[in-house]
C-alpha positions in Angstrom: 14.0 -8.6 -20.1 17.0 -6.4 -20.0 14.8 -3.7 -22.0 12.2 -3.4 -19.9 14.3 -3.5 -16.4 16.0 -0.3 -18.4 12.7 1.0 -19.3 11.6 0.7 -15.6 14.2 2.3 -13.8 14.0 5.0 -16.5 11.1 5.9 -15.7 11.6 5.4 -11.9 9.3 2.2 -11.2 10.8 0.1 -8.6 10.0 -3.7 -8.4 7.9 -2.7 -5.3 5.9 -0.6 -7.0 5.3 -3.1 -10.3 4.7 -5.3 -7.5 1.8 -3.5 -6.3 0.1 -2.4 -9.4 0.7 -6.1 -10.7 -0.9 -7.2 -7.3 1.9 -9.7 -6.5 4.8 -9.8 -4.0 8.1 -8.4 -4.7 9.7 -11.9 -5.1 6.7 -12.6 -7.4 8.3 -9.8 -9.8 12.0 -10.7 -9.5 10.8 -13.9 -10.2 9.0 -12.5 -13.5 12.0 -10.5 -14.5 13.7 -13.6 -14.9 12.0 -15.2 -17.2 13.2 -15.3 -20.6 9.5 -13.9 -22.2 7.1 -11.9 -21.0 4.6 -14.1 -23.1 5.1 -16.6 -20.3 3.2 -14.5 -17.8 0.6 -14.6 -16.2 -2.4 -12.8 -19.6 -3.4 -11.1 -16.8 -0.2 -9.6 -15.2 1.1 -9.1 -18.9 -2.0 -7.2 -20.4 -1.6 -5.3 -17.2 2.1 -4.7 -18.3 0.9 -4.1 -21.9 -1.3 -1.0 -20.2 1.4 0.1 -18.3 3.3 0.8 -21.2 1.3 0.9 -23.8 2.0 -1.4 -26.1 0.3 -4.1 -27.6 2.5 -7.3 -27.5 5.9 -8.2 -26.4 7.7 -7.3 -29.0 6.5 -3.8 -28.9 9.1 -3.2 -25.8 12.5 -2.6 -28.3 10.4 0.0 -29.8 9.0 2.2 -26.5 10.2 5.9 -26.1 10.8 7.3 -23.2 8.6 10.8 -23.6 7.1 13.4 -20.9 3.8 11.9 -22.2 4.8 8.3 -21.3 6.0 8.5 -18.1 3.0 10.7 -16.9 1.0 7.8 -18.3 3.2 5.0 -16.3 3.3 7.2 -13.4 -0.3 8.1 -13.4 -1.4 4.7 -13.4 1.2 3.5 -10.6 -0.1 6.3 -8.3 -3.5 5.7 -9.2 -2.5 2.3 -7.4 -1.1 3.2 -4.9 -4.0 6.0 -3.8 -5.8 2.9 -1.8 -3.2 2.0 0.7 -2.8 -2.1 0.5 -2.4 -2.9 4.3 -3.0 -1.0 7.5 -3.1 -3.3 9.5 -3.5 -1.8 12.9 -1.3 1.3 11.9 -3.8 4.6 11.8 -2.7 6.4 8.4 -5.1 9.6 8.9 -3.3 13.1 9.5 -0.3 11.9 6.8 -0.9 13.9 3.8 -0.9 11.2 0.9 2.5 11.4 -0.3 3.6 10.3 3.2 1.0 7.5 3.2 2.4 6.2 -0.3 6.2 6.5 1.6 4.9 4.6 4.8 2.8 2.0 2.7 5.8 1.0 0.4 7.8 0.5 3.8 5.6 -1.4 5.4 4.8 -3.7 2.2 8.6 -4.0 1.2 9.3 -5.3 5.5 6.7 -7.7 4.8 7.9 -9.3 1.7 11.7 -9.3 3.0 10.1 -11.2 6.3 8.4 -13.7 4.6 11.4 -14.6 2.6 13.3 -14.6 6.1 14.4 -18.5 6.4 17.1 -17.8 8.7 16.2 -14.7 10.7 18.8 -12.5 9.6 15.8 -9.9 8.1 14.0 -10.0 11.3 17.1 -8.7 13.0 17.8 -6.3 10.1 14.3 -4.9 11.1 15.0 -4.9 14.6 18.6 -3.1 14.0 16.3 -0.4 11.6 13.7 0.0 14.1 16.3 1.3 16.7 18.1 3.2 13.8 15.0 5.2 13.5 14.5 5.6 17.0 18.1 7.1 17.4 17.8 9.4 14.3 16.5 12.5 16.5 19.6 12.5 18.9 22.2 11.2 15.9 21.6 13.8 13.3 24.9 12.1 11.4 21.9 9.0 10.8 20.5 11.3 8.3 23.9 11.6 6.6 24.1 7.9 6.4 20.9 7.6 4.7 21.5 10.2 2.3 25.2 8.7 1.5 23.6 5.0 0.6 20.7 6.5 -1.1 23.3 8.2 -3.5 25.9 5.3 -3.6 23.0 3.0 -4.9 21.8 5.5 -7.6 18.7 6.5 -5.7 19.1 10.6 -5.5 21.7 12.5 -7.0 25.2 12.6 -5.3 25.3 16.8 -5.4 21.7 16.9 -3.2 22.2 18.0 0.4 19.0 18.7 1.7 20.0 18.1 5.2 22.8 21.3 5.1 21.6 23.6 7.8 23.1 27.4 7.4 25.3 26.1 5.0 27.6 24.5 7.7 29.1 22.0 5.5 28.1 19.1 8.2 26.7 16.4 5.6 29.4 17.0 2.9 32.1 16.7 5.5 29.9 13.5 7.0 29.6 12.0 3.4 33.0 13.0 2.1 34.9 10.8 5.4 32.8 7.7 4.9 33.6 7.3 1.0 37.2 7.1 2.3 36.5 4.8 4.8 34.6 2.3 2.7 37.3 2.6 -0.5 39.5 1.8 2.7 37.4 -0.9 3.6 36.8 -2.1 0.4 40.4 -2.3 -0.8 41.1 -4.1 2.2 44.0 -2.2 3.6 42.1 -1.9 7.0 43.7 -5.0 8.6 41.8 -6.4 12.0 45.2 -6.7 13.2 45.8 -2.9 13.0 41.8 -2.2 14.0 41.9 -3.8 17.0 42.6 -1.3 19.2 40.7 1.3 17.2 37.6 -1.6 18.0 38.2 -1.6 21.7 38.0 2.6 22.0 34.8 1.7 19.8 33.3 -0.5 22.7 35.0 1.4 25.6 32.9 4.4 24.5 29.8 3.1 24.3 29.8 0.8 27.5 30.9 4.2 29.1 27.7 5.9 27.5 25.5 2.9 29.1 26.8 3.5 32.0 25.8 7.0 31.7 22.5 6.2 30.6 22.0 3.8 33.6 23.1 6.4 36.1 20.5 8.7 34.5 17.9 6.0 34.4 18.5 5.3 38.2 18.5 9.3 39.2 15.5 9.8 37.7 14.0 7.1 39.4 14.9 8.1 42.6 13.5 11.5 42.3 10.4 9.7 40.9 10.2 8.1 44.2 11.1 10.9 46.3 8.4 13.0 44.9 5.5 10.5 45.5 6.7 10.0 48.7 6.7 14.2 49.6 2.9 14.3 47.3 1.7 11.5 49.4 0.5 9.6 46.3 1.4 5.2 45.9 2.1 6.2 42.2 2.3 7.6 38.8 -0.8 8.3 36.8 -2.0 10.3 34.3 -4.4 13.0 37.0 -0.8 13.5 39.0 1.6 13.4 35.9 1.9 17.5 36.1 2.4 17.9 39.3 4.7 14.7 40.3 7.2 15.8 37.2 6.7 19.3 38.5 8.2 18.0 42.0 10.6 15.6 40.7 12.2 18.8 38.9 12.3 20.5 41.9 14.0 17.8 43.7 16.4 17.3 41.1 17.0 21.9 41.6 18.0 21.3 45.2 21.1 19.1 44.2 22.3 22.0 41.8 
C-alpha cells in the first residue's frame, strides 16, 4: 500500500478525490489504504483502481511509471468525475466557472465526511471557528498569509509561491517568515505559559477593547437608524425606503462631524 499512497500523491490525487471517483467516503478510503491487499477490495472499487492506473492486477503497481501520458490519463478520469458535482444541496452552483465548482464541491464533501465522523463535537466547532475565519478574511488580509503558510508547511504548494505579494511589498514573506519562528518557538517549547501570561492578557485586552468598539458602532448606527425613520415618518426599514433612509442616516451621522 505504501506504493500506491506514493503513486497517488505523485500524481496529485488526494484521498478525497479517490473517494469520489471510487464513490465512497473519505473514511471508506483510509480505511482501504489500510488494508494489507488491494485484492481484498471491493472487484468493483479495485477494477475501478485497476482503470485508474492502468494496470491489470495488483501486482502491476511496483511496476507503474510515472509519465506525462499517465497522469493525463489519472487526471482525466478524476476530472471526468468530478464534472457532475455530487451534492448541492440547497447551495446554487451556477455563475462559478467549473474549476471553482470542483473547489467548492471538494469543500463541501470533505465538511461532510469530517461531520459524520464527529463523535464529540470538536469538528462541528472546527467548522464553526472556519466559517468565521472566512467571514473575517476580507478585513484580515494576514488570513490569507496563514492559509498560504499551512498549505506550504503540509507540502500542498511550493514554499517560494507568493501569490498574495501586492507591489512587491514583501507583506506575506515578512507574515510567513515571523510565524515559522514562532511555531519552532512553540514547538521547542521554550515559550513557557509562565512567561506568556502577560503577553495572553494584552492578547484579550485588545480584543475586548475592539468589542467594545464594535458595540459602540453597532449602537451609533442604530440610533441614526432610528432617528432617520423618525425625521422620514416611516415605522421601519424595508426594501422601497432602503435608499433614502441610509441616505438620511448618513446625513445624520454629517451633522456630528
Amino acid at each position: 500500500m505504501n506504493k500506491l499512497n506514493e503513486i497517488l500523491g505523485q500524481i496529485g490525487i488526494s484521498k478525497v478525490k479517490l473517494a469520489k471517483y471510487l464513490g465512497v467516503s473519505r473514511q471508506m478510503v483510509y480505511n482501504y489504504l489500510e488494508m494489507d491487499n488491494i485484492n481484498s477490495w471491493p472487484l468493483e472499487k479495485k477494477m475501478k483502481l485497476f482503470n485508474l492506473l492502468q494496470i491489470k492486477s495488483a501486482n502491476d503497481i511496483e511496476n507503474i511509471q510515472i509519465t506525462n501520458e499517465f497522469i493525463k490519463h489519472a487526471n482525466s478520469l478524476i476530472n471526468e468525475n468530478e464534472s457532475s458535482i455530487v451534492e448541492k444541496g440547497s447551495i446554487n452552483f451556477s455563475g462559478l466557472k467549473q474549476s471553482s465548482q470542483i473547489i467548492l464541491n471538494d469543500i463541501i464533501f470533505l465538511l461532510k465526511e469530517m461531520l459524520a465522523d464527529d463523535d464529540n463535537g470538536e469538528t462541528e466547532i472546527i467548522c464553526k471557528y472556519l466559517y468565521y475565519f472566512l467571514q473575517a478574511i476580507e478585513d484580515v488580509p494576514e488570513i490569507k498569509y496563514m492559509l498560504a503558510y499551512v498549505a506550504k508547511t503540509t507540502s500542498f504548494i511550493n514554499p517560494d509561491e507568493f501569490v498574495f505579494e501586492k507591489d512587491n511589498n514583501d507583506n506575506q514573506f515578512i507574515f510567513e517568515s515571523i510565524l515559522y519562528q514562532a511555531m519552532v518557538l512553540y514547538k521547542s517549547g521554550g515559550a513557557s505559559k509562565s512567561k506568556l501570561i502577560e503577553s495572553h492578557k494584552k492578547f484579550v485586552k485588545d480584543i475586548q477593547n475592539k468589542h467594545e468598539e464594535k458595540l459602540s458602532r453597532t449602537q451609533e448606527l442604530n440610533s441614526a437608524k432610528v432617528q432617520a425613520l423618525r425625521e422620514l415618518g416611516y415605522t421601519e426599514l424595508n426594501e422601497s425606503n432602503a435608499t433614502e433612509v441610509l441616505e438620511k442616516m448618513a446625513e445624520i451621522q454629517s451633522r456630528k462631524i
